[in-house]
C-alpha positions in Angstrom: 34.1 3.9 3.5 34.0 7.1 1.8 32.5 9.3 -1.1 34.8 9.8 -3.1 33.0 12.1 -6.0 29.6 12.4 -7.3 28.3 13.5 -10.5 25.0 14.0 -12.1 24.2 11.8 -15.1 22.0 14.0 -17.7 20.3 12.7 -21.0 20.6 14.8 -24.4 20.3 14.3 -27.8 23.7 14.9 -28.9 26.4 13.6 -26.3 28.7 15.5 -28.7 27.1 18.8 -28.8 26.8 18.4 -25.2 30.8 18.2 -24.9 31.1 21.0 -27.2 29.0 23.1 -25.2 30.7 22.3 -22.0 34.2 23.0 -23.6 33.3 26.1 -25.6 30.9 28.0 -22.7 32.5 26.5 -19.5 35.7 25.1 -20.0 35.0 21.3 -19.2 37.1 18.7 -20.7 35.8 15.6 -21.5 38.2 12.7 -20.6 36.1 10.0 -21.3 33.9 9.2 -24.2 31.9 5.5 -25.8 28.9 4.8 -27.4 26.1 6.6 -25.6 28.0 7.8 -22.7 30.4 11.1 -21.5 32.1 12.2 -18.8 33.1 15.9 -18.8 35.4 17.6 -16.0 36.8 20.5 -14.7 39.0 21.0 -11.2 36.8 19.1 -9.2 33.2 19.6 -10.9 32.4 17.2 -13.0 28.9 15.5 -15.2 27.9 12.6 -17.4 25.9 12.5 -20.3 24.1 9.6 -22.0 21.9 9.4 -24.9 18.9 9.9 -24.7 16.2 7.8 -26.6 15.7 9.2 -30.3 12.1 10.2 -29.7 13.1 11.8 -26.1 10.9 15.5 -26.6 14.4 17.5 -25.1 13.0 20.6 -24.6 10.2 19.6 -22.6 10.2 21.4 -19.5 9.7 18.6 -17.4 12.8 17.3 -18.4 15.0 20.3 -16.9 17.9 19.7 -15.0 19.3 22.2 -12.8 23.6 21.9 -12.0 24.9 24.4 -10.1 28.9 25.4 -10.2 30.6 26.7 -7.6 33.6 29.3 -8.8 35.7 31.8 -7.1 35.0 35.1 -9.3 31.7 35.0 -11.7 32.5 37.6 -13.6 36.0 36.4 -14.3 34.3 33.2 -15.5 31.8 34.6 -17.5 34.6 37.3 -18.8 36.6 33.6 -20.3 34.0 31.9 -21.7 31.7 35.2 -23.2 32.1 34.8 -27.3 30.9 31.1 -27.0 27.9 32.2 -23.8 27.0 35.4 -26.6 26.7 32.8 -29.6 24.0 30.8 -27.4 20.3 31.1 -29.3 18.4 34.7 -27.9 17.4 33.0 -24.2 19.7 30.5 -23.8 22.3 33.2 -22.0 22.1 35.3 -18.7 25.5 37.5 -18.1 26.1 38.1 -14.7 23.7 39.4 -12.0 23.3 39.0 -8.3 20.4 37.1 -6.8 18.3 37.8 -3.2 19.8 34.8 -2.0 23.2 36.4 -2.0 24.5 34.7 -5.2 26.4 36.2 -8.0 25.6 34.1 -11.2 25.5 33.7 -14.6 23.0 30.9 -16.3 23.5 28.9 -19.8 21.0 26.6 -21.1 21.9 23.8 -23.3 18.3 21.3 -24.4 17.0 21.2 -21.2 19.7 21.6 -18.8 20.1 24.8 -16.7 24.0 25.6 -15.8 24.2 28.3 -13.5 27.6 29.5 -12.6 27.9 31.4 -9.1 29.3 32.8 -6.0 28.4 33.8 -2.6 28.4 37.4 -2.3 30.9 38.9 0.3 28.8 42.0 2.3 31.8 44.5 3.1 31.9 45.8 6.9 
């Protein structure tokens, strides 16, 4: 027996805006959607989302989740998907930069869920 995929399943307010945000900032596709539930997908990166209860407090930091994408060229990414990542509220955007850990990344927040977008970081000889 094998794994076959795995995806993380995230609570929001708004499955829909949730979509939206996935399609217009990141290029995700969602492929399936019912009543309280979403999966969005991209190559092979995909998440779920599911409603969260009505009086859920969203923005609650002790709520955050964290998913990380793997991509070939950040700035390339980032360069696709800028004029939806530059309409995201003042804080909800970070363009490009590279991190001690010898990441290149970018980082969206929709509610609270973190998206950072990154690459290793090639030393040259």
């Amino acid at each position: 027996m094998s794994v076959q995929d795995a995806t993380s399943m995230i609570a929001v307010s708004d499955i829909d805006a949730a979509c939206a945000f996935m399609r217009d900032c990141l290029g995700f596709e969602t492929t399936h959607r019912s009543p309280g539930h979403a999966y969005c997908k991209r190559g092979g990166g995909a998440v779920r989302f599911l409603q969260a209860p009505k009086d859920a407090d969203m923005d609650d930091p002790a709520r955050q989740t964290i998913v990380y994408i793997d991509v070939d060229d950040t700035d390339a990414e980032f360069e696709t998907y800028r004029g939806a990542l530059e309409k995201l509220p003042q804080g909800k955007m970070r363009p490009p930069f590279d991190q001690p850990y010898g990441q290149r990344e970018f980082h969206a927040i929709h509610e609270a869920i973190l998206i950072m977008v990154g690459q290793r970081i090639t030393k040259e000889a």
